[in-house]
Backbone as a chain_set.jsonl record, in Angstrom:
{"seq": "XXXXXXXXXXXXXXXXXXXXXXXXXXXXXXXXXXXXXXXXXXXXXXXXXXXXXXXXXXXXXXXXXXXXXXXXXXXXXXXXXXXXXXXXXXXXXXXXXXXXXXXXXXXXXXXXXXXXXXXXXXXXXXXXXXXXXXXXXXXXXXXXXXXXXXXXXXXXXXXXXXXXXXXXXXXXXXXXXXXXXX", "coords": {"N": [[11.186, -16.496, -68.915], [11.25, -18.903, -66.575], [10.583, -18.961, -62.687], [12.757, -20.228, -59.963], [12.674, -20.149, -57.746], [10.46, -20.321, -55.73], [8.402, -19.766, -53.418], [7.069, -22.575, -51.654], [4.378, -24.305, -50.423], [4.885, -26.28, -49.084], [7.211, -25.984, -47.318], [7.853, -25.85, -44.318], [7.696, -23.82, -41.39], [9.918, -22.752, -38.934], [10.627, -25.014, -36.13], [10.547, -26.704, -32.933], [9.97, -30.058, -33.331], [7.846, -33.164, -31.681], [7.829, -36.75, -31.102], [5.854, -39.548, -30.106], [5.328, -42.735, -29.322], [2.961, -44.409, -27.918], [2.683, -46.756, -25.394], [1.378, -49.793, -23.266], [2.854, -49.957, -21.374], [5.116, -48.48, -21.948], [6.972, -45.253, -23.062], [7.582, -43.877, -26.057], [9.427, -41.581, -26.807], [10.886, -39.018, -29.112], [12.727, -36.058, -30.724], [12.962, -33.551, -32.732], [15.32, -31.396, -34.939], [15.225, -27.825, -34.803], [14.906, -27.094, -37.348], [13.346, -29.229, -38.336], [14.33, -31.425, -39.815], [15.495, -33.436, -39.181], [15.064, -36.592, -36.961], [15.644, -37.452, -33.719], [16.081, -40.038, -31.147], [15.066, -39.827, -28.291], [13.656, -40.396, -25.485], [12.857, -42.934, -23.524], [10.035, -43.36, -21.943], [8.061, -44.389, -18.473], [5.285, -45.972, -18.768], [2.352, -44.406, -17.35], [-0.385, -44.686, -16.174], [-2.518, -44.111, -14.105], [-1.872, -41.807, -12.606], [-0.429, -40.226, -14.902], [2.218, -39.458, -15.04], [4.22, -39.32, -16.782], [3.191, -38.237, -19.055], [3.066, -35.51, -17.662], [6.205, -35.004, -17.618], [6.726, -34.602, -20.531], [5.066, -33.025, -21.209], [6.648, -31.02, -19.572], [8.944, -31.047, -21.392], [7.964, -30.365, -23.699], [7.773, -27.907, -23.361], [10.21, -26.7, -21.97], [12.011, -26.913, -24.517], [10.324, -25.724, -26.308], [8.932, -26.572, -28.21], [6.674, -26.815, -31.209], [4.867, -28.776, -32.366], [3.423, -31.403, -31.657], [3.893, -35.339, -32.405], [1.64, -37.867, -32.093], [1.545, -41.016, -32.388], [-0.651, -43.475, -34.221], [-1.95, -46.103, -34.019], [-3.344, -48.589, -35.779], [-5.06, -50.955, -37.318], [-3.4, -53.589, -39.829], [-5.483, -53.383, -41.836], [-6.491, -50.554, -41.543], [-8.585, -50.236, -39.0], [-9.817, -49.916, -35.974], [-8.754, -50.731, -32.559], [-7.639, -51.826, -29.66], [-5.337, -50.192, -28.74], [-5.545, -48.319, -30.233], [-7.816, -46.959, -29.245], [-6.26, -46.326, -26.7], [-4.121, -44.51, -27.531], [-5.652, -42.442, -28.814], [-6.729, -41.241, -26.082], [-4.449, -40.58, -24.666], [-3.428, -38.849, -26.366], [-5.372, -36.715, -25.841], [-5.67, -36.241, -22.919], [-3.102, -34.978, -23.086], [-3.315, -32.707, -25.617], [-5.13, -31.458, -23.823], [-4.091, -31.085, -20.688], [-1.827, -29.406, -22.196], [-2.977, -27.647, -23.015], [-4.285, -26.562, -20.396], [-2.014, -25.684, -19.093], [-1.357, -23.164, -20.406], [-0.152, -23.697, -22.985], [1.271, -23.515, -26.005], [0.831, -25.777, -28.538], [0.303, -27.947, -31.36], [-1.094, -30.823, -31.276], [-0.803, -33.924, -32.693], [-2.683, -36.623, -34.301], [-0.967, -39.441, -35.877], [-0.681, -41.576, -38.387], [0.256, -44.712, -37.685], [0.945, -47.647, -38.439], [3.197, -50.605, -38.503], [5.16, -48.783, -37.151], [6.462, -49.995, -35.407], [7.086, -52.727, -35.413], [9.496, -51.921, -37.475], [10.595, -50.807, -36.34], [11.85, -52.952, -34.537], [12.836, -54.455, -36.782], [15.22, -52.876, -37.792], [16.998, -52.534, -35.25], [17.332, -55.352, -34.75], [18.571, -55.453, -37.777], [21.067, -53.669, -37.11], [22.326, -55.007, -35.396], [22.013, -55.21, -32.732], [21.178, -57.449, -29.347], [18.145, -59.582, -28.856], [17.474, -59.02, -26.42], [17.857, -56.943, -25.351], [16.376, -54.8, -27.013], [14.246, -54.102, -26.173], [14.774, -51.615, -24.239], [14.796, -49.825, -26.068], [13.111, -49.638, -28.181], [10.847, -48.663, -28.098], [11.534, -45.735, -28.334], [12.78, -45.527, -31.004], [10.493, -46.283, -32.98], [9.196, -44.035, -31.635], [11.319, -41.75, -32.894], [10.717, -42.734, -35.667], [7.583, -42.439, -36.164], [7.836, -39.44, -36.136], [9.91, -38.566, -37.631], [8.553, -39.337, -39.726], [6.176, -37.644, -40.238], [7.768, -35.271, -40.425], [8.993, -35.322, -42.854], [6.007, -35.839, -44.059], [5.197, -32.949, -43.702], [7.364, -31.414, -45.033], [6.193, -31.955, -47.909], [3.922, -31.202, -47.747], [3.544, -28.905, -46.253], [2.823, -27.286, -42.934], [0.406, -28.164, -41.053], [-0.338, -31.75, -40.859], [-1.166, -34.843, -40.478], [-3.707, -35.767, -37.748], [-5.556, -33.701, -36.356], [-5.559, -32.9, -32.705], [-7.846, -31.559, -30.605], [-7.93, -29.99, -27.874], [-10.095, -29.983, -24.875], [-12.38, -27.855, -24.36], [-12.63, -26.591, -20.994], [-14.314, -24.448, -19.35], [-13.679, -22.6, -16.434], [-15.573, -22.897, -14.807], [-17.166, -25.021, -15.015], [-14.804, -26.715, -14.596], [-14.915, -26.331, -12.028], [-16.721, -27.25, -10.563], [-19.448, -25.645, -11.015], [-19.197, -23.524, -9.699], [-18.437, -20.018, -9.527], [-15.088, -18.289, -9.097]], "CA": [[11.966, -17.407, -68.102], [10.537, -19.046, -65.094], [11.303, -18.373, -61.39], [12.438, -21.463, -59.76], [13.318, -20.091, -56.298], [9.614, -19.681, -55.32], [8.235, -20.588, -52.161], [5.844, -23.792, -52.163], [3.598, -24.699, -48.98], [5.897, -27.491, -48.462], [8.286, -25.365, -46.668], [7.55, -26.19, -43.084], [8.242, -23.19, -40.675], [10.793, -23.717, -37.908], [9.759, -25.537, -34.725], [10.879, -28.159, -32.627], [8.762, -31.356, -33.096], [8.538, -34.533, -30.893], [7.03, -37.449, -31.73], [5.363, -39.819, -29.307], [4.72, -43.654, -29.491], [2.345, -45.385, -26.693], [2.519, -48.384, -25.706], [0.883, -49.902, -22.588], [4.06, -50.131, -20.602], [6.303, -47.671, -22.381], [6.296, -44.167, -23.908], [8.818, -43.424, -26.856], [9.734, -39.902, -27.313], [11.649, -38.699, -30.333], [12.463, -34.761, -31.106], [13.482, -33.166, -33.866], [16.111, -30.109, -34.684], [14.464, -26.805, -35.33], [14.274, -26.774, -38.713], [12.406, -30.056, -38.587], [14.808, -32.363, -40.685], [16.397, -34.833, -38.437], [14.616, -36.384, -36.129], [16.51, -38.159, -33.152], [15.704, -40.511, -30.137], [15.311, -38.431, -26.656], [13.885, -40.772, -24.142], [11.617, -43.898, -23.322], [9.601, -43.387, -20.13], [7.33, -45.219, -18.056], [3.767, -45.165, -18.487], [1.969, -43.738, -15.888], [-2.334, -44.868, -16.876], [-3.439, -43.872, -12.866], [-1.167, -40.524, -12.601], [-0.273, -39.447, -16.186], [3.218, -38.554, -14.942], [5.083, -39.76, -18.367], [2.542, -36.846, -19.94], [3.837, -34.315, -17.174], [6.781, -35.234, -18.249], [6.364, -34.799, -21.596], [4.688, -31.025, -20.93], [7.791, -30.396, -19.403], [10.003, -31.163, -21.89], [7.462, -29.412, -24.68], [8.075, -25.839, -22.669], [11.77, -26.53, -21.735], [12.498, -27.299, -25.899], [9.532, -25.014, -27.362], [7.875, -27.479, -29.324], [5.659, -26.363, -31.737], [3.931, -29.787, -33.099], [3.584, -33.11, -30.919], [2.608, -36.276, -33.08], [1.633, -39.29, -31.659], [1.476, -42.422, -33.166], [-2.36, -43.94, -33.978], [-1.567, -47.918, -34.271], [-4.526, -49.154, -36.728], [-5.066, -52.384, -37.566], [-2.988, -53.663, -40.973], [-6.423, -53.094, -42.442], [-6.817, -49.72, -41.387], [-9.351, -50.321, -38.24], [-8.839, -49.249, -35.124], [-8.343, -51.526, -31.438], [-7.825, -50.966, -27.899], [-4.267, -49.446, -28.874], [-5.734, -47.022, -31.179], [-8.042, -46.342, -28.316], [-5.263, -45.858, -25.506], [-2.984, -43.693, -28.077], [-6.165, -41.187, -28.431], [-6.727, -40.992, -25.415], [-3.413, -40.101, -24.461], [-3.013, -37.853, -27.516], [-6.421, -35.468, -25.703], [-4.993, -35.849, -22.28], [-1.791, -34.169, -23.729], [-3.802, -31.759, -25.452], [-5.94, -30.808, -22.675], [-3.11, -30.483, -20.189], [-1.095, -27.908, -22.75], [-4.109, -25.902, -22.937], [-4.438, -25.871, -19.031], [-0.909, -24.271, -18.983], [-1.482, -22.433, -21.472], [1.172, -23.528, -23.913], [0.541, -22.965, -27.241], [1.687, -26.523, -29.165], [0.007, -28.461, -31.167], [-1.119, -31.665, -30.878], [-1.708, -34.338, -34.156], [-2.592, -38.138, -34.358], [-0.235, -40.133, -37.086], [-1.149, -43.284, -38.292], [2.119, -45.849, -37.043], [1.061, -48.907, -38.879], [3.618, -51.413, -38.258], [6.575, -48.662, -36.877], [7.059, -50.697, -33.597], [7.898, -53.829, -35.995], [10.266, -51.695, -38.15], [11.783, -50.426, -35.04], [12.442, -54.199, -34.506], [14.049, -54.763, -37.597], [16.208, -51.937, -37.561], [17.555, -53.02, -34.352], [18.072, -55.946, -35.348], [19.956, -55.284, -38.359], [22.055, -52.789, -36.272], [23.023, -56.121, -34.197], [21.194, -55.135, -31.354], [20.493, -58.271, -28.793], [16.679, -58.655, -29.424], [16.501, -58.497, -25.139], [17.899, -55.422, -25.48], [15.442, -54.521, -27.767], [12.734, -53.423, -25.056], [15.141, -50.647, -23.565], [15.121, -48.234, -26.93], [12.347, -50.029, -28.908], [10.0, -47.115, -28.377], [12.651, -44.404, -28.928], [13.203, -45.867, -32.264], [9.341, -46.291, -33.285], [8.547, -42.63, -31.831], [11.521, -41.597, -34.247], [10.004, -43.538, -36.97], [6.753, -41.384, -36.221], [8.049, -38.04, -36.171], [10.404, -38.743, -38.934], [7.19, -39.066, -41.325], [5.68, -36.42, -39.915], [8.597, -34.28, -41.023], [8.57, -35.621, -44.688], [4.655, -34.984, -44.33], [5.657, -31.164, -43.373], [7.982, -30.733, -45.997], [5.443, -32.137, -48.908], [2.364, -30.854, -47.868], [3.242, -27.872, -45.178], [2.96, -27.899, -41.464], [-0.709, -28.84, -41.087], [-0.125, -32.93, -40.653], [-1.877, -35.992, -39.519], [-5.117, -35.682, -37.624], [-5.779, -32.676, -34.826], [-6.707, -33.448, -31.567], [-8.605, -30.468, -29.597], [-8.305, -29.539, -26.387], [-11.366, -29.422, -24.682], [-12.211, -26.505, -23.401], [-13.095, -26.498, -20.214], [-14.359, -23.417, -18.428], [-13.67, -22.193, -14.99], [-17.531, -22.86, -13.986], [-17.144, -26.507, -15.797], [-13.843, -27.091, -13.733], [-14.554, -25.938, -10.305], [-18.26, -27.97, -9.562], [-20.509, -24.823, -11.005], [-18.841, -22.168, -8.414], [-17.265, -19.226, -9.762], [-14.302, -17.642, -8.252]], "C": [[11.252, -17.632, -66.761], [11.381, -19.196, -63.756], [11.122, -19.402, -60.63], [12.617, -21.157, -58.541], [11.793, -19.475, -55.823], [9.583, -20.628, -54.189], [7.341, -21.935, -52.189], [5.287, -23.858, -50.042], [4.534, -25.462, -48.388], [7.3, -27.177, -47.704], [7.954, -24.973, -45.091], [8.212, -24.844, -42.373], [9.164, -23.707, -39.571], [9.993, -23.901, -36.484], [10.368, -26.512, -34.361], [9.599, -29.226, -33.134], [9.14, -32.472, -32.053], [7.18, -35.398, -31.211], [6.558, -38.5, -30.739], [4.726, -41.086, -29.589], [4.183, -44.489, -28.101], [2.155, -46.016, -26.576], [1.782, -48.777, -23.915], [1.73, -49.578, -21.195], [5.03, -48.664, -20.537], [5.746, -46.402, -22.94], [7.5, -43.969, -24.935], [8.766, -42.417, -26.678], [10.814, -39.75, -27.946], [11.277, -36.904, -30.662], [13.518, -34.419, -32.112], [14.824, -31.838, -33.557], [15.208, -29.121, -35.253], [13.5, -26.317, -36.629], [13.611, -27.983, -39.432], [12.65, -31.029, -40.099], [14.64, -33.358, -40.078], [15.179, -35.584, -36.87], [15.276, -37.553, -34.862], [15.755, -38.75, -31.751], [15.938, -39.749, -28.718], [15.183, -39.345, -25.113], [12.561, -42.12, -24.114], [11.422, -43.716, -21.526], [8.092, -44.842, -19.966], [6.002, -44.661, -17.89], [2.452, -45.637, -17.52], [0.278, -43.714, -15.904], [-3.11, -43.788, -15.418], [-2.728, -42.231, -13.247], [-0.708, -39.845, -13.41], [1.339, -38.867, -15.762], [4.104, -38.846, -15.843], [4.294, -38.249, -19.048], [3.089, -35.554, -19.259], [5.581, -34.197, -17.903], [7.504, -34.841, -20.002], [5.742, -33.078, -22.06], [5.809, -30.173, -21.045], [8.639, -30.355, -20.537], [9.245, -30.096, -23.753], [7.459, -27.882, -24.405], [9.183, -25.138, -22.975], [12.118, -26.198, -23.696], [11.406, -26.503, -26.872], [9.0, -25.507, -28.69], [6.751, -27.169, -29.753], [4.88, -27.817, -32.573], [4.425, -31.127, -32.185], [2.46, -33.752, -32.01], [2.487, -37.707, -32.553], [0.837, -40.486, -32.147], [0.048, -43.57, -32.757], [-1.788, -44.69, -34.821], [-3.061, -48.295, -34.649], [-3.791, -50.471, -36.725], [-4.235, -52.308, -39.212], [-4.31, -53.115, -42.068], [-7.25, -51.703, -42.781], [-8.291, -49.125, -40.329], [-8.725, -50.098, -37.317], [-9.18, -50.778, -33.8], [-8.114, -50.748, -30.409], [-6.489, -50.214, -28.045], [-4.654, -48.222, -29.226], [-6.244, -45.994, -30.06], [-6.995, -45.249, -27.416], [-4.52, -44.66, -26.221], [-4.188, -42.14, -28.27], [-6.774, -40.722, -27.523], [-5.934, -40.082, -24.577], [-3.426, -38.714, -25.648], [-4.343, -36.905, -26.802], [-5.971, -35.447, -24.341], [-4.106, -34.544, -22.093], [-2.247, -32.744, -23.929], [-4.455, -30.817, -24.791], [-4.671, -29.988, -21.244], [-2.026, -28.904, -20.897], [-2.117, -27.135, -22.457], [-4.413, -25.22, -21.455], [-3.087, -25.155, -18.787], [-0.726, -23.609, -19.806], [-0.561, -22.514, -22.652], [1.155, -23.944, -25.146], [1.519, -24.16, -28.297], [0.758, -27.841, -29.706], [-0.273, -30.074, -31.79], [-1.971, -32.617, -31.92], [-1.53, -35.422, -34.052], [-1.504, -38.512, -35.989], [-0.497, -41.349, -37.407], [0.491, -43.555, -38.295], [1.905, -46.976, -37.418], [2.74, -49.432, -38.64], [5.126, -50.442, -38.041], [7.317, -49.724, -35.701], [7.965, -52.151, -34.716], [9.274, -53.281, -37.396], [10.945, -51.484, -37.38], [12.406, -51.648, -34.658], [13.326, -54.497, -35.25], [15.203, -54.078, -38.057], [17.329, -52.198, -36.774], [18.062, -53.932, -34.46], [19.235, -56.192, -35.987], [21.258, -54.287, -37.755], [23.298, -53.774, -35.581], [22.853, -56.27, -33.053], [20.741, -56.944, -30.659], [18.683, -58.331, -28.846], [16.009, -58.652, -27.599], [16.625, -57.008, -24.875], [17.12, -54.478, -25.953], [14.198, -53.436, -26.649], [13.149, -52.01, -24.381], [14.931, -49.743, -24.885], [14.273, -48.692, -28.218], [11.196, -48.972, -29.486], [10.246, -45.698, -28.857], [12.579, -44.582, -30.321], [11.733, -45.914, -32.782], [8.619, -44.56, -33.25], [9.754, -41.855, -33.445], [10.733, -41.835, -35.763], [8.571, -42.095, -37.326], [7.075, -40.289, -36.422], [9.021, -38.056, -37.533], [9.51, -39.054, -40.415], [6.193, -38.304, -41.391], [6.196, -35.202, -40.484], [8.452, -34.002, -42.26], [7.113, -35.408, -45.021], [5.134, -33.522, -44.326], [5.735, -31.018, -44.556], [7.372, -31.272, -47.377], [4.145, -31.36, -48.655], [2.093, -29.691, -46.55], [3.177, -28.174, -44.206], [1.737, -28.726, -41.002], [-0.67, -30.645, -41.203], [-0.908, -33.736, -39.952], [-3.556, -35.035, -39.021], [-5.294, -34.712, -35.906], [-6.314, -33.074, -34.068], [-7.025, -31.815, -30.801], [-8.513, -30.707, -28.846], [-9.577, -29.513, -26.131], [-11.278, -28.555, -23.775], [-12.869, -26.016, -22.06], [-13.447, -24.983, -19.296], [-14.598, -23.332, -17.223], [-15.038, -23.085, -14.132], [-17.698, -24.115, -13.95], [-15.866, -27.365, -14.576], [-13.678, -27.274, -12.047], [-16.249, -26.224, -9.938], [-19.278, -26.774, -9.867], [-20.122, -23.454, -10.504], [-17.901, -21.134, -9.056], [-16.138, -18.689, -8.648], [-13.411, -16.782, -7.991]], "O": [[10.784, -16.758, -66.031], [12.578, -19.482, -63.722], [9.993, -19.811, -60.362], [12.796, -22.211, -57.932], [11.758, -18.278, -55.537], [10.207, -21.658, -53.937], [6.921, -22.086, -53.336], [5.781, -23.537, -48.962], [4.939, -25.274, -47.241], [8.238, -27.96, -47.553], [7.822, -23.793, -44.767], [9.372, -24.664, -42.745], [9.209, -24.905, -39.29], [9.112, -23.227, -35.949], [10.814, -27.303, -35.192], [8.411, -28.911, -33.21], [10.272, -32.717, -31.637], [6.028, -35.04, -31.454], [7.417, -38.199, -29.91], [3.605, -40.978, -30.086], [4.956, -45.103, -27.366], [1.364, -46.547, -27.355], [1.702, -47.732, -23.27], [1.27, -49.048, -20.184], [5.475, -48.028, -19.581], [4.567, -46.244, -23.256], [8.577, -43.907, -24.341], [7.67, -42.121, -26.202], [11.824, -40.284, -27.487], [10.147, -36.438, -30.807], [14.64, -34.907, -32.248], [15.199, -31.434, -32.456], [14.434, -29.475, -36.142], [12.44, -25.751, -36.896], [13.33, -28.001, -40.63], [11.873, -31.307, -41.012], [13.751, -34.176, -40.314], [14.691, -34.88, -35.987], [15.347, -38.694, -35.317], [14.893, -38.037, -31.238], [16.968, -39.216, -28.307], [15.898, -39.288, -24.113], [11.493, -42.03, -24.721], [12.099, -43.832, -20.505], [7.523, -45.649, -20.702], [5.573, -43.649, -17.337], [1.894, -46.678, -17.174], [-0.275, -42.65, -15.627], [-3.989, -42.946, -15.607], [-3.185, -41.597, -14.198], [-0.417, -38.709, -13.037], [1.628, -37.764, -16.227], [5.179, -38.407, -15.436], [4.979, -37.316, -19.468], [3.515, -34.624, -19.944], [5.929, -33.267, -18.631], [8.686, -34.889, -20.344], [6.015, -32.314, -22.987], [6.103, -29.252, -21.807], [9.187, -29.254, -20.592], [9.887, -29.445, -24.577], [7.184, -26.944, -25.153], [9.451, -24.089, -23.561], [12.49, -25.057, -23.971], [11.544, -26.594, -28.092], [8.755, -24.996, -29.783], [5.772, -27.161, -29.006], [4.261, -27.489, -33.585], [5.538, -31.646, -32.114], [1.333, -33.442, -32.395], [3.373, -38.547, -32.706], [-0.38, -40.666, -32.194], [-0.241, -44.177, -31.726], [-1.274, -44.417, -35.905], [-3.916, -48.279, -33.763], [-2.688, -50.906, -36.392], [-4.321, -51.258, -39.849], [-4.002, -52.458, -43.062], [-8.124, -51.509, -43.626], [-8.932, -48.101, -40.567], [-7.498, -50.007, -37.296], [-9.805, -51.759, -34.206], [-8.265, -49.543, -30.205], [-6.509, -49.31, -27.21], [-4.249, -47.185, -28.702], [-5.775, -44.89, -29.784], [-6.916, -44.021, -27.4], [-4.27, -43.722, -25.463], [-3.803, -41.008, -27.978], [-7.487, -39.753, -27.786], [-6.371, -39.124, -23.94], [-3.431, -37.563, -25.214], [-4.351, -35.917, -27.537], [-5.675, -34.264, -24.18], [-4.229, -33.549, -21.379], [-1.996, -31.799, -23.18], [-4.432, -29.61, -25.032], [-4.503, -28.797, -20.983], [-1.672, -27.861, -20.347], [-2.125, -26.121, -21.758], [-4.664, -24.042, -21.204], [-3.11, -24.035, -18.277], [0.47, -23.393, -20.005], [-0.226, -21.495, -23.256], [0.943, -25.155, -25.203], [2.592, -23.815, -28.792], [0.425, -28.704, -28.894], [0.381, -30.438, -32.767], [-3.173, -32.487, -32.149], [-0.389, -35.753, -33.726], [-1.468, -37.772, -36.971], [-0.521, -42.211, -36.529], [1.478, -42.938, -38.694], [2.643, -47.769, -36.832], [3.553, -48.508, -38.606], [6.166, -50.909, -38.506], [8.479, -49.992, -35.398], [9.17, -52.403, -34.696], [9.845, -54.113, -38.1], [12.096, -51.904, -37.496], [13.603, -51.531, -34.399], [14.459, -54.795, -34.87], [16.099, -54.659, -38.668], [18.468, -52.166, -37.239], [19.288, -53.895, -34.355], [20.299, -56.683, -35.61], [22.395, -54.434, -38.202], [24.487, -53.571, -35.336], [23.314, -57.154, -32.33], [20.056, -57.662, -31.387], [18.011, -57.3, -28.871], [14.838, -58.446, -27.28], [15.849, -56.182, -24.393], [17.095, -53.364, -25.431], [13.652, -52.334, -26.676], [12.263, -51.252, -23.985], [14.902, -48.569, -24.515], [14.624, -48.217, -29.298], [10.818, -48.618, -30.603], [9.567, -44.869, -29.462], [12.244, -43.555, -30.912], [11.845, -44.901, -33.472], [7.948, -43.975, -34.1], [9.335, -41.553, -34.562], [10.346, -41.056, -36.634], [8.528, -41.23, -38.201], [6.293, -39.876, -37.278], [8.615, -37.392, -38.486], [9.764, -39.001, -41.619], [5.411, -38.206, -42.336], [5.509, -34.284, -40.933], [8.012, -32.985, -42.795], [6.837, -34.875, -46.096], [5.482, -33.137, -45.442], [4.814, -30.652, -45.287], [8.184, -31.012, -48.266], [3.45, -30.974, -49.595], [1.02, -29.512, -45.973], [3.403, -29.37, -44.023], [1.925, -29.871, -40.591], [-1.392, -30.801, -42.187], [-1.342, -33.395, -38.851], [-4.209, -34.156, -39.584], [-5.16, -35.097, -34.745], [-7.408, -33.618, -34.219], [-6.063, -31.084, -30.567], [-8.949, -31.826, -28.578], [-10.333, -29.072, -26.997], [-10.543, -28.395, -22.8], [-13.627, -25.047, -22.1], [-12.551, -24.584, -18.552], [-15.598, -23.87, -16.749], [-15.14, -23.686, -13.062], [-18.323, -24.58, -12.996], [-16.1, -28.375, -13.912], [-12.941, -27.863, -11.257], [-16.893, -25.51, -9.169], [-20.141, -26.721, -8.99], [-20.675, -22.416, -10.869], [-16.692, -21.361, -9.119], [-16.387, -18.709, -7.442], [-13.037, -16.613, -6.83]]}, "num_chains": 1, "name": "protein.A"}
């Protein structure tokens, strides 16, 4: 007789997640519940290109909530090429990483491809009945959802390991501070 209550990879450990769509203007953020079912709209901020303070932001709230996986949403072309979005989103996505690693906070950090969530997040809204000026206040909320919500369903098929790692770089002391130890 076979033993159907085994474990499979696809059994995601617990962790918060949050999911992270960038847009030039806007930032979605979407976080999950622990056990990395549900994943729910948290907050659209303003993004911050000179001062990065949407990513402080964003630190903070990965400390406060103990987030063990940030994924942020890599906008390809329908074709699967990349653009100045794709750019900006991994950019942002090594930022991110780089900052955790300077506070040392141990969370990490995976590109997702987001083909066309921003225009599902539209039609969602839409059908909801949403005004479509309204649209711009919780457009990103609903898109980072989108992201992290297939992130999850990645998890739970194929384990925690997901999407595409971004590294920290590792900067050392000597590298950071002009040559000068201290």
């Amino acid at each position: 007789m076979e033993d159907h209550a085994q474990t499979s990879p696809t059994d995601a450990p617990r962790g918060v997640r949050l999911g992270i769509d960038v847009g030039l203007v806007r930032v979605g953020v979407a976080v999950s519940d622990p056990d990395g079912i549900l994943a729910t709209p948290f907050k659209t901020l303003q993004r911050d290109s000179k001062k990065n303070s949407d990513i402080t932001v964003i630190v903070r709230q990965i400390v406060e909530r103990q987030v063990r996986w940030a994924f942020v949403g890599l906008p390809r072309t329908l074709r699967g090429g990349e653009s100045q979005s794709t750019q900006m989103a991994l950019d942002y996505a090594q930022i991110l990483a780089d900052r955790l690693q300077q506070a040392s906070v141990e969370c990490s950090v995976a590109m997702l491809d987001e083909r066309l969530t921003t225009v599902t997040a539209h039609r969602t809204l839409r059908e909801a009945g949403m005004d479509g000026r309204e649209h711009r206040k919780v457009v990103d909320q609903v898109a980072a959802v989108n992201i992290l919500q297939h992130a999850l369903d990645m998890q739970k098929r194929q384990g925690p390991e997901v999407g595409t790692p971004v590294c920290a770089h590792s900067a050392t002391r000597e590298e950071s501070d002009g040559g000068t130890r201290t």
